[in-house]
C-alpha positions in Angstrom: 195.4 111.3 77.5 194.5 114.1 80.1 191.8 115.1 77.5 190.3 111.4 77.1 190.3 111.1 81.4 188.3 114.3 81.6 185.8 113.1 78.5 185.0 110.4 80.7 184.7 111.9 84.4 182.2 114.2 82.5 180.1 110.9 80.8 180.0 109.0 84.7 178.9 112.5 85.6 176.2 113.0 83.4 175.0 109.1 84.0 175.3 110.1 87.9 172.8 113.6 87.1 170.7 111.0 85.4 170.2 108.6 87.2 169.8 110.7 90.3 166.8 112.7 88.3 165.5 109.2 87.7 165.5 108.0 90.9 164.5 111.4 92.2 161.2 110.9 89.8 160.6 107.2 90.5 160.9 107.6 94.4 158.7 110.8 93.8 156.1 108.5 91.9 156.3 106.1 94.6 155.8 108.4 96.8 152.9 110.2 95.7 151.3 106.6 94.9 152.1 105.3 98.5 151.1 108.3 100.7 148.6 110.0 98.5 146.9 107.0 96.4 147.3 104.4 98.6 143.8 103.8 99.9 142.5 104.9 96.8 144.7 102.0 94.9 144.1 99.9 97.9 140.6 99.6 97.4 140.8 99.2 93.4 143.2 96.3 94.1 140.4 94.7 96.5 137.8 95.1 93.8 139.7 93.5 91.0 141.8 90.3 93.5 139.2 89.9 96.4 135.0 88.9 96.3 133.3 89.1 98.6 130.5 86.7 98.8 126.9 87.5 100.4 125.0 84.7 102.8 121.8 84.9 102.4 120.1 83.9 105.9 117.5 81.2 106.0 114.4 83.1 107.2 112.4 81.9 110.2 109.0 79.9 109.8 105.8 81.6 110.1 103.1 79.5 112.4 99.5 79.4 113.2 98.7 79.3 117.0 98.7 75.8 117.2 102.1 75.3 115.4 100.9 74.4 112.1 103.5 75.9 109.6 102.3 78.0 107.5 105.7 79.7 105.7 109.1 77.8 106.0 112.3 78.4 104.2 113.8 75.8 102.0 116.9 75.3 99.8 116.7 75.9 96.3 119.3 76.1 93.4 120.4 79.2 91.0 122.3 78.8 88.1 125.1 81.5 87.1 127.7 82.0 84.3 131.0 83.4 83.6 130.8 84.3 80.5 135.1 84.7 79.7 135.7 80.9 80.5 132.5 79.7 78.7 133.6 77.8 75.5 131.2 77.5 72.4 128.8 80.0 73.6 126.6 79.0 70.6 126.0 75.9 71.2 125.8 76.4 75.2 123.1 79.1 74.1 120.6 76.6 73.0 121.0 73.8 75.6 120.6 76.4 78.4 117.7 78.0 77.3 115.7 74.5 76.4 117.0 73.3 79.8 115.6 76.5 81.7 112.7 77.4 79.8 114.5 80.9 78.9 114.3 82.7 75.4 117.3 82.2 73.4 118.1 85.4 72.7 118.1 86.0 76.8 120.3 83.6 77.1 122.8 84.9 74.4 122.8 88.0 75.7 123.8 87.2 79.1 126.4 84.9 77.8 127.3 88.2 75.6 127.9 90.2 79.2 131.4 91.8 79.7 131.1 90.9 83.2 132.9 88.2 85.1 129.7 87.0 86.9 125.8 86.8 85.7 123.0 85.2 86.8 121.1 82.8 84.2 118.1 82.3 86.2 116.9 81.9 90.1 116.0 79.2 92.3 115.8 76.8 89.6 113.4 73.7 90.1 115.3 70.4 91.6 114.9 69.1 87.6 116.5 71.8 86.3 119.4 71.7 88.1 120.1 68.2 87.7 120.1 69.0 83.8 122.7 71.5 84.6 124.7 69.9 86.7 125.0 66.6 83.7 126.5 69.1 81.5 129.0 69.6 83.1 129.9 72.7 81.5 133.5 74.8 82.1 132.0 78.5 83.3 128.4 77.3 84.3 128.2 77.0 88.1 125.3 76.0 90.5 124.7 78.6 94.0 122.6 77.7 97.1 119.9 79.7 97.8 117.2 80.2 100.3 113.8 80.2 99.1 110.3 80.3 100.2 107.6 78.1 100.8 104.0 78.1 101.6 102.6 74.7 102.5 99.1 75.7 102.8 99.3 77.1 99.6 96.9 80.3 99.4 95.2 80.1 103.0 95.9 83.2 104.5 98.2 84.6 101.6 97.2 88.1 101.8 98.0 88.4 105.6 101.4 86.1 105.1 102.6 87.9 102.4 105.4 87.2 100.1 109.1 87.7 99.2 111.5 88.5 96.5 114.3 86.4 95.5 116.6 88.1 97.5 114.8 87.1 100.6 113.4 90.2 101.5 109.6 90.8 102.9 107.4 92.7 100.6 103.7 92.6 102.0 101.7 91.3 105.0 103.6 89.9 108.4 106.2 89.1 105.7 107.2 92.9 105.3 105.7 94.2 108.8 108.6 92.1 110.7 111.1 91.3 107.6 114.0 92.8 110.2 113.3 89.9 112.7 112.1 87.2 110.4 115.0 87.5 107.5 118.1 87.4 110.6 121.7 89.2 109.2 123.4 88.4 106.1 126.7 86.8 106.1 130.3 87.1 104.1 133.1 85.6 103.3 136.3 86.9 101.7 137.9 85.0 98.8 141.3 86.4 96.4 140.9 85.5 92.8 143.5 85.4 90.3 143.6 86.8 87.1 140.9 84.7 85.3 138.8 84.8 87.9 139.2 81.6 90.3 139.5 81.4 93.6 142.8 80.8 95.4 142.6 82.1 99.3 140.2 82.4 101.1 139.9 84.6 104.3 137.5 83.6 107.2 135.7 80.3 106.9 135.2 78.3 104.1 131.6 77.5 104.3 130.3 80.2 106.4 127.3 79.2 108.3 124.6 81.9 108.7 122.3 82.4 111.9 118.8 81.9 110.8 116.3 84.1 111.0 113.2 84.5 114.1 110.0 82.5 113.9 106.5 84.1 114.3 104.0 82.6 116.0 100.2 84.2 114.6 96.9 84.4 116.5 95.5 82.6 113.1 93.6 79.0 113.8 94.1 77.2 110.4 91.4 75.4 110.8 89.0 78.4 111.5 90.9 80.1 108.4 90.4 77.2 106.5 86.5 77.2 107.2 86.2 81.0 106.4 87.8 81.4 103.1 85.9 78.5 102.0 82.1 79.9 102.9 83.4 83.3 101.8 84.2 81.6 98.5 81.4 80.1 98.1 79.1 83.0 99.1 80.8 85.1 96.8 80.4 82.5 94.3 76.6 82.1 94.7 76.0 85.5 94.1 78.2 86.4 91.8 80.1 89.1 93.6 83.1 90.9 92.8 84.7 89.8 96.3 84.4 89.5 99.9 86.2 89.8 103.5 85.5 87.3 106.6 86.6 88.1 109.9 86.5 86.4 113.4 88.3 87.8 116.3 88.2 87.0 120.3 86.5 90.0 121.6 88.3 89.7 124.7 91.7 90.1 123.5 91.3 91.3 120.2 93.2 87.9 118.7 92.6 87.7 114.9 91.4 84.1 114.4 91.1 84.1 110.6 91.2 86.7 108.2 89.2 86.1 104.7 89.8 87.5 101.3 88.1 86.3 98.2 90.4 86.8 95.5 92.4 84.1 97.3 96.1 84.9 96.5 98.8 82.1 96.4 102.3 83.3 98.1 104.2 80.1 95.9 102.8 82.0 93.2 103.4 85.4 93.8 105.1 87.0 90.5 102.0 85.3 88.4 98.9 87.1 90.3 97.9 90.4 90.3 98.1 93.3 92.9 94.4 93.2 93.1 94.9 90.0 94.6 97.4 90.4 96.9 95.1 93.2 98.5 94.3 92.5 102.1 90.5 94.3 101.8 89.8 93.9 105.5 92.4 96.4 106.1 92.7 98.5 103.0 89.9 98.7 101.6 86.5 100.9 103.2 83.7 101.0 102.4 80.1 102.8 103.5 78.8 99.9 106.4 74.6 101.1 105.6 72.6 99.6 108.6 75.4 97.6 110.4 76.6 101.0 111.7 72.7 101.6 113.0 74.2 99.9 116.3 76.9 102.7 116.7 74.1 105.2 116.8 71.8 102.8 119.1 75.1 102.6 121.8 75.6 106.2 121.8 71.1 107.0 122.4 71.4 104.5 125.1 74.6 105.3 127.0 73.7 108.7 126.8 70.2 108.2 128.1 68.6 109.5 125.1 66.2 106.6 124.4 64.8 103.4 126.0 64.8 99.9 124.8 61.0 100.7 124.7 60.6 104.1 123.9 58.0 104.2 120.7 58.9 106.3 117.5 56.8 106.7 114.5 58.2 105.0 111.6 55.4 107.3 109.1 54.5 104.1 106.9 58.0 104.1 105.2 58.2 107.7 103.7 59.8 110.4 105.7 60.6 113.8 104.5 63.8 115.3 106.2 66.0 118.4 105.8 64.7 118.3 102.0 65.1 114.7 101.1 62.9 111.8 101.1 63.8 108.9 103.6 62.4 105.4 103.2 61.9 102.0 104.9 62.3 98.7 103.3 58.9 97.7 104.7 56.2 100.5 105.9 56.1 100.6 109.6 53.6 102.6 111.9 54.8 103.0 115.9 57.8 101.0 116.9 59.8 100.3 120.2 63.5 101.0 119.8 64.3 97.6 120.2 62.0 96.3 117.3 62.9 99.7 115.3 67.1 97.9 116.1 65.5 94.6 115.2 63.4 95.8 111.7 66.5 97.9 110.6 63.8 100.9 110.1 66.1 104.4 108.6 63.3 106.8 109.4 63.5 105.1 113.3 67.6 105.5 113.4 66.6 109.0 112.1 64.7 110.2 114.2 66.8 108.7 117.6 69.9 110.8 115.6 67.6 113.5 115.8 67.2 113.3 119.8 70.9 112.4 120.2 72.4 115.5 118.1 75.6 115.4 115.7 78.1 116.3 118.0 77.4 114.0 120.9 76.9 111.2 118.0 80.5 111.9 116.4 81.8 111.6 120.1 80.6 108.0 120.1 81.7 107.6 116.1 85.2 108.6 117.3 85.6 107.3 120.7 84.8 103.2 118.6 87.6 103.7 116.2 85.9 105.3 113.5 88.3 106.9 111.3 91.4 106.1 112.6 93.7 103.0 112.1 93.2 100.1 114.8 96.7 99.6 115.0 96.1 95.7 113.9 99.9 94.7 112.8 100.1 94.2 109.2 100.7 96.7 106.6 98.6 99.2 104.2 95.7 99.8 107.4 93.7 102.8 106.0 91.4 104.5 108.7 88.7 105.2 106.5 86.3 108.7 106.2 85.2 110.5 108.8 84.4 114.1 108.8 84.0 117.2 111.6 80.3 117.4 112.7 80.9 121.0 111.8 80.8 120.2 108.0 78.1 118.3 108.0 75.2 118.8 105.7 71.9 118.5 107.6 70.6 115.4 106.0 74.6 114.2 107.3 72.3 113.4 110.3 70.0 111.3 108.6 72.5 108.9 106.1 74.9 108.8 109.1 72.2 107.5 111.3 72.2 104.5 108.7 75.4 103.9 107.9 75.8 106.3 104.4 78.4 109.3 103.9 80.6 107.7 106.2 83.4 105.0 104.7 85.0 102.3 107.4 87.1 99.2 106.9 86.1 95.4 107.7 88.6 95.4 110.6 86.9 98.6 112.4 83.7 97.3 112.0 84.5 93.8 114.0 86.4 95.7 116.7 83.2 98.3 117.1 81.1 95.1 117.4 83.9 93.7 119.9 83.9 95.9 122.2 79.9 95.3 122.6 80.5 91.7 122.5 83.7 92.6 125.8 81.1 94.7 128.0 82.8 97.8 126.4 86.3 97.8 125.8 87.3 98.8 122.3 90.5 96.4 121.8 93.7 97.0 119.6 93.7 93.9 117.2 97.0 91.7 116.5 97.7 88.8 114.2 101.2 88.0 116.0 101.2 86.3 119.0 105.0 86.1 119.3 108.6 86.1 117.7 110.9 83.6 118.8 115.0 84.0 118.3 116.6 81.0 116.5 118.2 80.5 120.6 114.3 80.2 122.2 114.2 83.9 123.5 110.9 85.7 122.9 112.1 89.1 121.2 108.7 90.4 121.2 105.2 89.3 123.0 101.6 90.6 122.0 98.9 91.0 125.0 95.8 92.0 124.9 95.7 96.0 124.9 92.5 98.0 125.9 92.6 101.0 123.4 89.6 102.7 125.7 86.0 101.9 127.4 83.5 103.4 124.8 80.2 102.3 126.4 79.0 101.1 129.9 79.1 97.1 130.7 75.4 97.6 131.2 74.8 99.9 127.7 76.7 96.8 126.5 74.7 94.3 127.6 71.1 96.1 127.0 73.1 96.8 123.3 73.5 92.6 122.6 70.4 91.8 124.1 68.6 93.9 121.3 71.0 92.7 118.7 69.9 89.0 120.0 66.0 89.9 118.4 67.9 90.9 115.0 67.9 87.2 114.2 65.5 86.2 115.5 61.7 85.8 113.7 60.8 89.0 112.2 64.6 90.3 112.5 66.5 91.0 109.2 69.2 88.7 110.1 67.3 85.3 110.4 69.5 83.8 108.2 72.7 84.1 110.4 71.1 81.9 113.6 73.1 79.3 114.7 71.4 75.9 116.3 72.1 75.8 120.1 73.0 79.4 120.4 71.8 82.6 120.7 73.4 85.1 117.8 73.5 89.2 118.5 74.4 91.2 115.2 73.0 93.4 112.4 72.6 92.7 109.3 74.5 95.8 106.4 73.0 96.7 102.8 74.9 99.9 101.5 74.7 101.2 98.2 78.0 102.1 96.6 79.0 105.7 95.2 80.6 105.9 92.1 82.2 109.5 90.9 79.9 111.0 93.4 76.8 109.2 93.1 75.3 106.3 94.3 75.3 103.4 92.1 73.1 100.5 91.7 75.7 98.0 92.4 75.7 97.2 96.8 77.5 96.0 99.4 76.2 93.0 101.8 77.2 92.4 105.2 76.6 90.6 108.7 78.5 91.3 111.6 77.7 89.7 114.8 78.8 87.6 118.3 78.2 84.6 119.7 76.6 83.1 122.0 75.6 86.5 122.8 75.3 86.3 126.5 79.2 85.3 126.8 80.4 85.6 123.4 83.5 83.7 122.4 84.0 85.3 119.0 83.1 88.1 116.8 82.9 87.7 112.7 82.0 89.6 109.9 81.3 88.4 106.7 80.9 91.0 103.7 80.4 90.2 100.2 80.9 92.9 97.3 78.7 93.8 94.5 76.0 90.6 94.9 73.9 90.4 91.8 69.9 89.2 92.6 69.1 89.4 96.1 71.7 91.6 97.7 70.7 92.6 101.3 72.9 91.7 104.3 70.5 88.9 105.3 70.7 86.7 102.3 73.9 87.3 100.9 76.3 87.5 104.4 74.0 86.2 106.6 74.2 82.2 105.9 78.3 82.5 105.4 78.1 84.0 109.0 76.5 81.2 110.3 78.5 78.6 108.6 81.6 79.9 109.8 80.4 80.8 113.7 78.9 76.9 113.4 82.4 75.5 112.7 84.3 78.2 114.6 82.6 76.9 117.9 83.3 73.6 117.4 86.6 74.2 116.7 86.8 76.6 120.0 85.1 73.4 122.1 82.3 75.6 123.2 79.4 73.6 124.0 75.4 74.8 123.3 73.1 76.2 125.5 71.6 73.9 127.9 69.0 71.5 126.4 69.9 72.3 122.9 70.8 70.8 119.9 74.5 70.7 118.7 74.2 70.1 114.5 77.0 68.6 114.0 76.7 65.7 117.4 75.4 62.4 116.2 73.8 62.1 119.2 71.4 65.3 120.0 70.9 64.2 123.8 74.6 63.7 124.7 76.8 66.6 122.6 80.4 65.6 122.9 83.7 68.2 122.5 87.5 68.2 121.4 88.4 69.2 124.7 87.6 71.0 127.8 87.9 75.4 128.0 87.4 76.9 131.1 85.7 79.9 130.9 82.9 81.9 132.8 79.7 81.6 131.8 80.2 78.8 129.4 78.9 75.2 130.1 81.4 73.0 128.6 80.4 69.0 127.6 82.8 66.4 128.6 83.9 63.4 127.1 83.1 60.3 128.5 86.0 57.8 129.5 84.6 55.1 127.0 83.1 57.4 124.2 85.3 58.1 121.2 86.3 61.8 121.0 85.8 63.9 118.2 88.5 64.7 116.1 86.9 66.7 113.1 88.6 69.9 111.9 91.8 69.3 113.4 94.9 68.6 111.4 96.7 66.0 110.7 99.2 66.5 113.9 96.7 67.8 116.1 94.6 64.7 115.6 97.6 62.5 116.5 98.4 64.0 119.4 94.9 63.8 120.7 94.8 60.4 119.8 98.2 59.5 121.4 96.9 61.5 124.6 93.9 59.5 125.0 95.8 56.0 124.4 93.8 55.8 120.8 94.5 53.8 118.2 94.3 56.6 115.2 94.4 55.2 111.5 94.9 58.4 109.1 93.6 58.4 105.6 94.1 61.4 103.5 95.6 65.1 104.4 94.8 68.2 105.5 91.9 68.1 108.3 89.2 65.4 109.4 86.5 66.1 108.0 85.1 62.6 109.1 85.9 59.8 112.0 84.7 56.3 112.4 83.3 55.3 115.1 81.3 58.5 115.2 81.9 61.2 118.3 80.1 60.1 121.2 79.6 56.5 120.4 80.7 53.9 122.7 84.6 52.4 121.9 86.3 48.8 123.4 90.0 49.6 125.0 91.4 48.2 121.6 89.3 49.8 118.9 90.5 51.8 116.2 89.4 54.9 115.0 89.8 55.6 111.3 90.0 59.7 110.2 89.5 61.1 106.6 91.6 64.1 106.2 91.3 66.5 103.4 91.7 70.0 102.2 
C-alpha cells in the first residue's frame, strides 16, 4: 500500500517537473516573442490585416494670363483584379481583354498573379468602364483616379508638359513646379480579413484630399495660337525640319507665346516621340550667322569704336583674312556702318571686329547672356557655346563677327534683342506669372528682374534706329515690315556643322521689335533646314510679320499716326479691343456707337466684352473670332446684334 502511495507522489511529481519545464519554455517563447519580436511581428501583422490606401490629389489647373485653361484635372476610372476571388478566369480572360483592348495573354497573366491586388489597366475611357461595371464580375473592381487633360490640345505642349499615371510632372512647367501643382497625397487605413475584404476601417471613410496649386502663365493663347500656326506653315512652305517662334515683352521679360514645330499633344503623350516633346527654344542651340552682327554693332558703338557713319571698305565681296577668304552675299565698295548693319555685309562686321578687339568683344558677348542660362523657368535650358578669347583662332575674330563658331539658343537670342528693344536692360525671362493655393494665397509671385544694363539707353536707341533701315528698301529684312509700324531687327542665315564641318543644309532666322521707337514686343522666328531659298529674309522673315501683325492687335496697340492698320475695315478711322496706357503709344478709341472689335479673343473673353459694353453677342463656333458682323468700326443701333464666328 505504502509502496503504491509513493509510485504515485513520484508520477504527480514528474507531471509537476513537466509541466513546470513546459510552462517555463512557453512563457520563455512568449517572452522572447513579446519583448524581442514584437515590433518586428507587429509590423508583419499590419502588412498581412491592415492596407493602406494612397489618395491621389487632384492637381491644380494650369492657365494662360487671361484665365483661359489650359491643363485641368479630371476624374477617370481604373480597373483592378483580385485574382484569388476571380471565378472562371478563362472565360473572364477573354471578355476583359475584348472589353479593354488588351492582349489576351496580358490579361491571363495578370489574372495568373499570386498577388491579392493587380491592376488590369489605367484610367480607362467612360465606355470602358460602363462595360465593366455590366459584368458585374466577383474580384473585378473599378478605382477613381485623377487624370489629366489638355483642352487646347497641343498649343503650347512642349512648355505645359505632361504627366504619368501616377500624377506626377515629368517635363515643362508640369515638372518645374510638380511639388506645388500635384498638392500631398492622402491615406486611409482599412483591416482586411483573411480573404481579403474589408471590415474596419480607421480614419475616414472617403477621405477627401486637398487639391493641388494653380499656375497662372505669362502665355496669351491667342498670341500662341497665332504663332504656332505661321511657324507651321512657314515650316511647311519650305520644307524644313522644324522651327521655334518667340515673342516676349521686353520690358518685363513676360514670355507671350513660345513656338515649336513638331507640335506635341500632352493628351497624347505616351504615342509621340521625345523629339517632339523637345522644347527647342530652350534646349536646342544653334550658330545665330548674321542676327548676332547686332551684338558686335552694340559693343563698336558703346564702346566708341565706330560711328553710325563711319565708312569701311567692303573690297567688292572678297576679303582675305588671317588666311581665309571672307565673302559678301552681294559685292559692296565703301559703306557707312549703318548701311554695312542694314546690307548684312561679313567683310564690314569684320573689319569693325577688327577695331573693337576680341577681348573687349567677348566682354559684350558675355555681359548679353551669351553662354549662360537665362534663368527662363522651365526645364532642360542649355546655355549654349561660348569660348575664352584666349583660345581663339585668329579668323575666331572674323566668323564671330557674323555669327559662326559661336552656338546660342532661341531664348538668348530674343532676350539679347530685348534688352535693345528696353534701352538696355538684359531681363531674366519667366513663363509663370503666379501660383495660387487651393485657399486663394499666392505661394509664389514672378516680377520683372533686371539681370544687368549691357548697353547705354542712347547706344540702345542709335542700335534700333539702324535696325529700323534693316527692313526697310534695300535692307535684307524687307520681308518682315509690318503696315503702320516701324520694325527694327536683323535678318540670320547660318550654315550648320555637321562632325566638324559645315554642311550644306542652313538655319533661317528673324529676330526683331516693334514699333521700334517704343516697342511692345520682341519675337523671333527660326526655321531649320529650309530647302530652296533659305536666307533669314525669305524663310523667317514673312512668319515674323504675320505674327507681330496679329500680336499687336491682340496687345490693342494702335499704328503710327496717319497710317494704315490692315486688318481695320475702315483705313481712316482704325478701331481697338480696348484701351493700354502706355508712354509713347497713341492708342485709338472706340466710339460710343461703333461696334468694337472682337477678333482673336476667345470664346469667354468675347462675352465678357460684349456683356461690358451692353452688346448683344450671338456666338457661332469655338475657339476664337476670327470674324464679326457688323464689321469693327461700323456704326450699331442700341438693339443690334453682333454675330461672332469662332474657330480654331
Amino acid at each position: 500500500m505504502r509502496r503504491s502511495l509513493k509510485r504515485n507522489q513520484l508520477r504527480v511529481n514528474c507531471v509537476k517537473v513537466v509541466f513546470l519545464l513546459v510552462f517555463a519554455i512557453v512563457g520563455g517563447r512568449a517572452f522572447y516573442l513579446q519583448v524581442f519580436q514584437g515590433d518586428k511581428l507587429m509590423r508583419l501583422g499590419q502588412r498581412q490585416h491592415l492596407k493602406e490606401w494612397i489618395v491621389l490629389p487632384k492637381r491644380g489647373a494650369l492657365y494662360d494670363r487671361a484665365n483661359e485653361p489650359l491643363a485641368l484635372s479630371l476624374e477617370s476610372q481604373s480597373v483592378y483584379v483580385r485574382p484569388h476571388r476571380l471565378r472562371d478566369a478563362a472565360e473572364a480572360k477573354i471578355t476583359l481583354a475584348r472589353i479593354l483592348h488588351l492582349k489576351a495573354a496580358d490579361v491571363e497573366h495578370k489574372l495568373a498573379a499570386n498577388k491579392p491586388f493587380v491592376w488590369l489597366k489605367r484610367q480607362v475611357s467612360p465606355a470602358e468602364a460602363e462595360q465593366i461595371q455590366a459584368l458585374r464580375l466577383d474580384g473585378i473592381g473599378m478605382y477613381f483616379e485623377p487624370t489629366r487633360y489638355y483642352p487646347q490640345g497641343a498649343l503650347a505642349g512642349q512648355i505645359l508638359g505632361f504627366v504619368n499615371r501616377d500624377s506626377e510632372g515629368l517635363e515643362g512647367i508640369e515638372l518645374q513646379y510638380n511639388d506645388y501643382i500635384r498638392g500631398a497625397a492622402g491615406s486611409s487605413v482599412s483591416e482586411r480579413d483573411a480573404l481579403g475584404r474589408r471590415v474596419l476601417v480607421e480614419g475616414v471613410e472617403g477621405l477627401q484630399v486637398p487639391p493641388g496649386s494653380d499656375v497662372q502663365l505669362t502665355l496669351d493663347t491667342s498670341i500662341q495660337h497665332l504663332a504656332e500656326k505661321e511657324l507651321e506653315a512657314a515650316v511647311h512652305k519650305h520644307r524644313a525640319k522644324a522651327g521655334v517662334a518667340i515673342v516676349v515683352d521686353p520690358a518685363t521679360g513676360e514670355v507671350l507665346a513660345l513656338a515649336n514645330y513638331p507640335t506635341f499633344d500632352p493628351n497624347k503623350a505616351s504615342q509621340q516621340s521625345a523629339d517632339q516633346r523637345r522644347n527647342r527654344a530652350v534646349t536646342d542651340s544653334f550658330e545665330p550667322g548674321s542676327t548676332f552682327k547686332t551684338i558686335l554693332a552694340a559693343a563698336a558703338l558703346e564702346e566708341g569704336v565706330v560711328g553710325k557713319d563711319d565708312l569701311f571698305y567692303c573690297e567688292m565681296g572678297k576679303y582675305n583674312y588671317a588666311g581665309r577668304v571672307i565673302h559678301d552675299t552681294h559685292p559692296q565698295g565703301w559703306l557707312p556702318f549703318a548701311k554695312i548693319l542694314q546690307v548684312s555685309s561679313n567683310i564690314g562686321f569684320t573689319k569693325v571686329a577688327e577695331k573693337l578687339k576680341k577681348e573687349r568683344y567677348f566682354k559684350y558677348i558675355d555681359k548679353f547672356g551669351f553662354g549662360r542660362v537665362t534663368g527662363i523657368d522651365v526645364p532642360g535650358e542649355v546655355p549654349g557655346l561660348l569660348r575664352k578669347p584666349e583660345s581663339w583662332a585668329a579668323i575666331d575674330l572674323a566668323t564671330h563677327a557674323f555669327g559662326q563658331g559661336i552656338s546660342t539658343t532661341p531664348m538668348q537670342m530674343v532676350m539679347a534683342y530685348a534688352a535693345v528693344a528696353n534701352g538696355g536692360l538684359l531681363m531674366r525671362p519667366y513663363v509663370t506669372r503666379k501660383i495660387i493655393s487651393p485657399q486663394g494665397q499666392v505661394l509664389v509671385e514672378n516680377q520683372p528682374q533686371i539681370v544687368r544694363r549691357v548697353i547705354s539707353e542712347k547706344t540702345a536707341k542709335l542700335l534700333a534706329s539702324m535696325l529700323r533701315d534693316v527692313t526697310t528698301e534695300g535692307g535684307t529684312g524687307v520681308a518682315a515690315k509690318v503696315d503702320g509700324f516701324d520694325v527694327a531687327g536683323k535678318t540670320g542665315t547660318a550654315q550648320k556643322a555637321e562632325h566638324g564641318v559645315y554642311s550644306k543644309k542652313r538655319v533661317g532666322s528673324f529676330v526683331g521689335f516693334v514699333p521700334a521707337e517704343n516697342p511692345r514686343l520682341v519675337s523671333l522666328v527660326l526655321i531649320d533646314e529650309p530647302e530652296g531659298n533659305v536666307y533669314g529674309g525669305v524663310v523667317a522673315a514673312p512668319a515674323f510679320k504675320n505674327i507681330a501683325q496679329g500680336a499687336l492687335r491682340r496687345l490693342a496697340v494702335a499704328p503710327r499716326e496717319g497710317a494704315v492698320f490692315p486688318t481695320a475695315p475702315n483705313p481712316t478711322e482704325p478701331s481697338l479691343p480696348r484701351l493700354l496706357k502706355r508712354p509713347g503709344v497713341q492708342l485709338a478709341a472706340i466710339k460710343e456707337d461703333a461696334v468694337p472689335d472682337f477678333h482673336g479673343l476667345s470664346m469667354r473673353e468675347a462675352l465678357e466684352k460684349a456683356q461690358s459694353l451692353h452688346i448683344t453677342l450671338k456666338v457661332q463656333g469655338n475657339g476664337y473670332v476670327i470674324k464679326q458682323m457688323p464689321a469693327p468700326g461700323e456704326r450699331r443701333s442700341e438693339d443690334q446684334v453682333v454675330v461672332v464666328n469662332l474657330q480654331g
